[in-house]
C-alpha positions as a Markdown table, in Angstrom:
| # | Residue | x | y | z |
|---|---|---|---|---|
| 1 | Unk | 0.6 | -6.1 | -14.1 |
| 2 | Unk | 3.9 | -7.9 | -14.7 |
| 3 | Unk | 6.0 | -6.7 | -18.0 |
| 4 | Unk | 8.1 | -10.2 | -17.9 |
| 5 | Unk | 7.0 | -13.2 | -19.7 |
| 6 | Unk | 5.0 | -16.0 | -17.8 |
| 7 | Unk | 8.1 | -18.2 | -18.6 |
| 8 | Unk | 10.7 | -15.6 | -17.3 |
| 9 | Unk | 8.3 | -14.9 | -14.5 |
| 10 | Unk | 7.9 | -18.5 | -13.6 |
| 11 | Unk | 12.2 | -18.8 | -13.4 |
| 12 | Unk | 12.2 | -15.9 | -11.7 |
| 13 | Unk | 9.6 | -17.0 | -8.7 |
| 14 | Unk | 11.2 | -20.9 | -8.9 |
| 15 | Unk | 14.5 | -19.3 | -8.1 |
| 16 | Unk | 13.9 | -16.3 | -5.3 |
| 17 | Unk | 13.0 | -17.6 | -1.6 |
| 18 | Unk | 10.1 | -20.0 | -0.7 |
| 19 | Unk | 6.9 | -17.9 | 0.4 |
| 20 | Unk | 6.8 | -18.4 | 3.8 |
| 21 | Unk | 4.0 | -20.8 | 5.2 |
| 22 | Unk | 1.8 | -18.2 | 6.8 |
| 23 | Unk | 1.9 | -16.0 | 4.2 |
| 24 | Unk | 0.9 | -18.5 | 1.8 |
| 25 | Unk | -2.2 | -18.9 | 3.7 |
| 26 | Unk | -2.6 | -15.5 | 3.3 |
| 27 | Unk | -2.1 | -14.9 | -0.4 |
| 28 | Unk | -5.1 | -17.6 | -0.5 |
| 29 | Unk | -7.4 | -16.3 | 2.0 |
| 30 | Unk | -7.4 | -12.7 | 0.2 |
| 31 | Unk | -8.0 | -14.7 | -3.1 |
| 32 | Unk | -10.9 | -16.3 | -1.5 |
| 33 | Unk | -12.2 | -13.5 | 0.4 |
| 34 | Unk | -11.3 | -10.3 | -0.7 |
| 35 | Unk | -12.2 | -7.6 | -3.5 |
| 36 | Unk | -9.8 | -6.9 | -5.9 |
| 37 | Unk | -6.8 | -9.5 | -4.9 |
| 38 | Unk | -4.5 | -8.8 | -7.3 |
| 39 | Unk | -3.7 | -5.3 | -4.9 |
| 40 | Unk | -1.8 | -7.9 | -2.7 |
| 41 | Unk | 1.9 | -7.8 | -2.7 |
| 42 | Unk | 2.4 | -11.5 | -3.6 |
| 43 | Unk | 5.2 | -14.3 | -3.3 |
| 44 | Unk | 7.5 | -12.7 | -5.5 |
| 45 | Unk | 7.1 | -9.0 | -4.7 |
| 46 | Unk | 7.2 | -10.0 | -1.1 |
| 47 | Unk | 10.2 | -11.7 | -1.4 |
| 48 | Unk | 11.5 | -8.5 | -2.2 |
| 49 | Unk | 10.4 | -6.0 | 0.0 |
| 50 | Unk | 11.8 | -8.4 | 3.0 |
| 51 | Unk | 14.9 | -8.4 | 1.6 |
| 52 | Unk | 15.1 | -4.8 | 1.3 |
| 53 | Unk | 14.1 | -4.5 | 4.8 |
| 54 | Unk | 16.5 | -6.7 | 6.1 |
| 55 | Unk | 19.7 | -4.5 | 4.3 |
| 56 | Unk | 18.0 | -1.3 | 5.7 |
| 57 | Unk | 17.2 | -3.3 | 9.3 |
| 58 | Unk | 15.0 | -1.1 | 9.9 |
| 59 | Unk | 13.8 | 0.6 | 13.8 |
| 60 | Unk | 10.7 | 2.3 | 12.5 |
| 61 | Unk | 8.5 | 1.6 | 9.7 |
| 62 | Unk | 5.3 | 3.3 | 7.9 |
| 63 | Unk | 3.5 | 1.4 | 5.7 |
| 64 | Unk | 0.4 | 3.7 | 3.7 |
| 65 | Unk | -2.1 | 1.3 | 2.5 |
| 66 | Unk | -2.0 | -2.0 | 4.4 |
| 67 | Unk | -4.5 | -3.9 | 2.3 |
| 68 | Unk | -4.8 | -7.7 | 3.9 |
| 69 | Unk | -1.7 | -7.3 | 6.2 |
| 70 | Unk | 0.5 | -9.3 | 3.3 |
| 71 | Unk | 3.3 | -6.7 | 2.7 |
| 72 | Unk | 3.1 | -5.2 | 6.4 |
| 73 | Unk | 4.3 | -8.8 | 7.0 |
| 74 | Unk | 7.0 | -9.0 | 4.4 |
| 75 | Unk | 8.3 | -5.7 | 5.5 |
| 76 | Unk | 8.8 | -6.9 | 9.0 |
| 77 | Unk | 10.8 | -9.8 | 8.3 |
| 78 | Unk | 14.0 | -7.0 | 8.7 |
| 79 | Unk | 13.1 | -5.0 | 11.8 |
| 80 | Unk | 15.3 | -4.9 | 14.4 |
| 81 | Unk | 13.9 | -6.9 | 17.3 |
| 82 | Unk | 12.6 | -3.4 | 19.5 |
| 83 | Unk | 10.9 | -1.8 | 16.5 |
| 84 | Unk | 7.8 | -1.3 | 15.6 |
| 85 | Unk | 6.0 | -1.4 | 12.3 |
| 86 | Unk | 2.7 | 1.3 | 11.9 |
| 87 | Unk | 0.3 | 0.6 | 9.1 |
| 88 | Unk | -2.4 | 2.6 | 7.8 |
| 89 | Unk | -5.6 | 2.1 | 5.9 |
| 90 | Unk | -8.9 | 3.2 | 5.0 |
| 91 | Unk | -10.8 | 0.1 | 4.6 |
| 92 | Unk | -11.9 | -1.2 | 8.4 |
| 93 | Unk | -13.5 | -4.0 | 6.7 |
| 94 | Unk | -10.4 | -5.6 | 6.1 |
| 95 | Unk | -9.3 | -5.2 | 9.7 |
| 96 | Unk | -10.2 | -8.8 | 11.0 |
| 97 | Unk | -8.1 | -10.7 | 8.3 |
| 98 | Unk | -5.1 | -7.7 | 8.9 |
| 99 | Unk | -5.5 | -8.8 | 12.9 |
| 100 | Unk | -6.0 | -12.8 | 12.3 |
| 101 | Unk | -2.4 | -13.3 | 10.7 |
| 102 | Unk | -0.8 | -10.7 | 12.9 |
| 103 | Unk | -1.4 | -12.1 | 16.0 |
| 104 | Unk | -0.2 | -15.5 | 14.4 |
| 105 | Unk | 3.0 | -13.8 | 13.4 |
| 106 | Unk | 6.3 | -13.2 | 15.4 |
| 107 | Unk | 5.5 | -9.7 | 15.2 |
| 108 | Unk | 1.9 | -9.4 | 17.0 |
| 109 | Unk | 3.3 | -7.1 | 19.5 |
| 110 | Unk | 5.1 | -4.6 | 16.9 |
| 111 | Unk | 2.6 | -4.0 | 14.4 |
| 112 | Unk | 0.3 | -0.9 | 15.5 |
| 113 | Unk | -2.7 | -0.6 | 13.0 |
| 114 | Unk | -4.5 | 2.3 | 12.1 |
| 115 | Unk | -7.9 | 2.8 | 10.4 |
| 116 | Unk | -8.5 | 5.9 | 8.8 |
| 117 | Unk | -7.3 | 8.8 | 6.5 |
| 118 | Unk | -3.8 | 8.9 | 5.6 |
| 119 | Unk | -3.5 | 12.4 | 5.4 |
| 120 | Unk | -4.6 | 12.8 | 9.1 |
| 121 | Unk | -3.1 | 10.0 | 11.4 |
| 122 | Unk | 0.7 | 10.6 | 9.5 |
| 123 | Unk | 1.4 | 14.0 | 11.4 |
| 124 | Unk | 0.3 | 11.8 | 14.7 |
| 125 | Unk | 2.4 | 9.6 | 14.4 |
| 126 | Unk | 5.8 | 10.7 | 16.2 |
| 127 | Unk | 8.5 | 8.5 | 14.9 |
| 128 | Unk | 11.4 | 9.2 | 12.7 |
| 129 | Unk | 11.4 | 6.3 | 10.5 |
| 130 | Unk | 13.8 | 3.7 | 8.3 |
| 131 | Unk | 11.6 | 2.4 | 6.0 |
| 132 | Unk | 8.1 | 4.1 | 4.3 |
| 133 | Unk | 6.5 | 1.6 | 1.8 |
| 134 | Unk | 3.7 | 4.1 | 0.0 |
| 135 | Unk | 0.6 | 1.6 | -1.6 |
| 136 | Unk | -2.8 | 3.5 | -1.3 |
| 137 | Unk | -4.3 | 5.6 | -3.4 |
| 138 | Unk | -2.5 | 7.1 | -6.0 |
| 139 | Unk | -3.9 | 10.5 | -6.5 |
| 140 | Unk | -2.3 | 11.4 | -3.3 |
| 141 | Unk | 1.2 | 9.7 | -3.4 |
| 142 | Unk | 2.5 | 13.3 | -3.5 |
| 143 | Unk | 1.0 | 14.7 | -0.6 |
| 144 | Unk | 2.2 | 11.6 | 1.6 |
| 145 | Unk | 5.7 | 11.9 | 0.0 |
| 146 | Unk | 5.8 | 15.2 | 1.4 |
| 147 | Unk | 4.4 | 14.5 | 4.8 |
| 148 | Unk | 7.0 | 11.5 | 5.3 |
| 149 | Unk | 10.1 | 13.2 | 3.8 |
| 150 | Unk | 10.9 | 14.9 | 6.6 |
| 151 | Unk | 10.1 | 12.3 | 8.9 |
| 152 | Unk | 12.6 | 9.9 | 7.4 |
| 153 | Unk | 16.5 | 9.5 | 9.1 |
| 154 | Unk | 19.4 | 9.7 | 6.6 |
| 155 | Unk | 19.7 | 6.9 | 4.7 |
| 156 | Unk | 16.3 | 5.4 | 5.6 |
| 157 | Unk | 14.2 | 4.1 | 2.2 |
| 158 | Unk | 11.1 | 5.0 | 1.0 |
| 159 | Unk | 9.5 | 2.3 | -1.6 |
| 160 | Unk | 6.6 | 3.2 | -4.1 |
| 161 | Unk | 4.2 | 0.9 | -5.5 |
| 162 | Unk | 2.5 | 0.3 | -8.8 |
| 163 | Unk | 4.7 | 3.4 | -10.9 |
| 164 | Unk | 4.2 | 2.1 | -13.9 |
| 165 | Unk | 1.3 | 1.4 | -13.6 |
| 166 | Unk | 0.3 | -1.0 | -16.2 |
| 167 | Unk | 2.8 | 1.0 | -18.3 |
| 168 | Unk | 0.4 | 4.3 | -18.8 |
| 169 | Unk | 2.9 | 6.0 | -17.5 |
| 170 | Unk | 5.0 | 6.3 | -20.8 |
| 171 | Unk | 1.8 | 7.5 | -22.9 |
| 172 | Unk | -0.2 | 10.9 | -23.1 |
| 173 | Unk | -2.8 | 10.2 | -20.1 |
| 174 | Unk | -6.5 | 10.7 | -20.7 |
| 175 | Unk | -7.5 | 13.9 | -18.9 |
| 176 | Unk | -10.1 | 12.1 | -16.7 |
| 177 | Unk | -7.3 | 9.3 | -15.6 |
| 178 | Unk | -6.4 | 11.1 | -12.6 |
| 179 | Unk | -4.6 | 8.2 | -11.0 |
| 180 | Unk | -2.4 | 8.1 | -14.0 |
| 181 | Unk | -1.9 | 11.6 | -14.4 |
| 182 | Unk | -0.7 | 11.8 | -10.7 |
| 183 | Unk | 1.9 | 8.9 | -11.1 |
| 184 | Unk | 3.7 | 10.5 | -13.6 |
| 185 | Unk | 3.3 | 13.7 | -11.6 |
| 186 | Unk | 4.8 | 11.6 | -8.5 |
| 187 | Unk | 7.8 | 9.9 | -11.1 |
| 188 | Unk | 9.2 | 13.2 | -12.0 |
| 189 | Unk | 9.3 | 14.8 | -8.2 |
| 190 | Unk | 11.0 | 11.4 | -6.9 |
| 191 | Unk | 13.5 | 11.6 | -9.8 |
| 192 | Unk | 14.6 | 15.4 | -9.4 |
| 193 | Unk | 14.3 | 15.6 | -6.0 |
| 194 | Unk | 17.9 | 16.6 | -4.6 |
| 195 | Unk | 17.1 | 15.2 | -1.5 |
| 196 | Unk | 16.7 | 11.3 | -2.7 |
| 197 | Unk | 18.7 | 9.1 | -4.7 |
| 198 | Unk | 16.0 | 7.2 | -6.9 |
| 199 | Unk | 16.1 | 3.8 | -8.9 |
| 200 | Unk | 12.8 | 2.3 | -10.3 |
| 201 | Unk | 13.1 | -1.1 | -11.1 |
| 202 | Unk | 9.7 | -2.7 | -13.3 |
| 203 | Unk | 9.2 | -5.2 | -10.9 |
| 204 | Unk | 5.2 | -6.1 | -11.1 |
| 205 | Unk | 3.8 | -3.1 | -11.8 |
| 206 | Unk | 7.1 | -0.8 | -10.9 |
| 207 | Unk | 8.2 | 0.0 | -7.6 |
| 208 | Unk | 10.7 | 2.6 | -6.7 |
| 209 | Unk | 13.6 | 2.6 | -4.0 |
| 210 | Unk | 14.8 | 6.1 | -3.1 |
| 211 | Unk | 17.0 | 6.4 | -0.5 |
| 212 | Unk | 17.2 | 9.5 | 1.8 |
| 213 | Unk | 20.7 | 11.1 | 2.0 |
């Protein structure tokens, strides 16, 4: 969801950076070919999370939910030139379009890919990173927040997608609306956290920076 106006939206995209060439081709193969497309990042939003990568510049980075490989992408526009980028998701179905614009990227050889739960491979995975960007399954942004926390350096960023999710956020959830129910669960531990300094900005459908202190 987007809370600006098509017009606004429109100035917005017409004055941010030019989607890079491969990842257009990407935004349109995952609208040809994939379910659900609108999960993708996008020109705008991916603008932005390579920005933020490149102020952070980060060694490590975790990505939870890599979808079609678009944001995985984005993110490592701003690692430093011997870091490495691990990815995680569920779906192994999505694996051969993930792998197809890797290996055209820069990056080929700093992306490691992992199929699978979450919840399992993140205590495997031994590096202390910059930069954790959380887009899987809702219900359990929680449990990865607190798996990753401590695996975050000082001053590294952790980035949340879809908070607001289409703006339920702000009303009395349905009891059955589990996803909803745990975003708002997941809103309140970021902001009183005494660990994190938190901002959520309503970009798309809401993404929060918190930095690590």
């Amino acid at each position: 969801m987007n809370f600006l106006s098509d017009k606004i939206d429109r100035y917005t995209i017409d004055h941010s950076q030019k989607e890079p060439e491969l990842l257009q081709k990407l935004n349109k193969e995952t609208w040809q070919k994939a379910l659900v497309p609108r999960m993708l990042s996008g020109h705008y939003q991916g603008r932005v999370l390579s920005m933020i990568s490149k102020l952070v510049r980060p060694k490590y980075i975790l990505e939870i939910g890599t979808y079609t490989g678009y944001s995985a992408l984005c993110l490592a526009e701003g690692m430093q030139k011997n870091g490495v980028l691990h990815t995680i998701d569920h779906n192994e179905e999505l694996a051969y379009l993930q792998h197809t614009y890797f290996n055209a990227s820069v990056y080929k050889d700093q992306i490691k890919t992992y199929v699978g739960e979450a919840l399992e491979l993140i205590p495997k995975i031994n590096d202390k990173f910059d930069l954790v960007f959380l887009d899987a399954d809702k219900e359990n942004y929680k449990n990865y927040y607190h798996l990753v926390i401590d695996k975050i350096n000082p001053g590294g960023v952790i980035l949340s997608d879809n908070v607001l999710w289409s703006g339920k956020v702000t009303e009395t959830p349905n009891p059955k609306d589990k996803d909803t129910i745990a975003l708002i669960e997941f809103n309140k531990l970021l902001v009183n956290d005494p660990r994190i300094e938190t901002v959520l900005l309503p970009i798309r459908d809401g993404l929060t920076i918190s930095r690590v202190k």
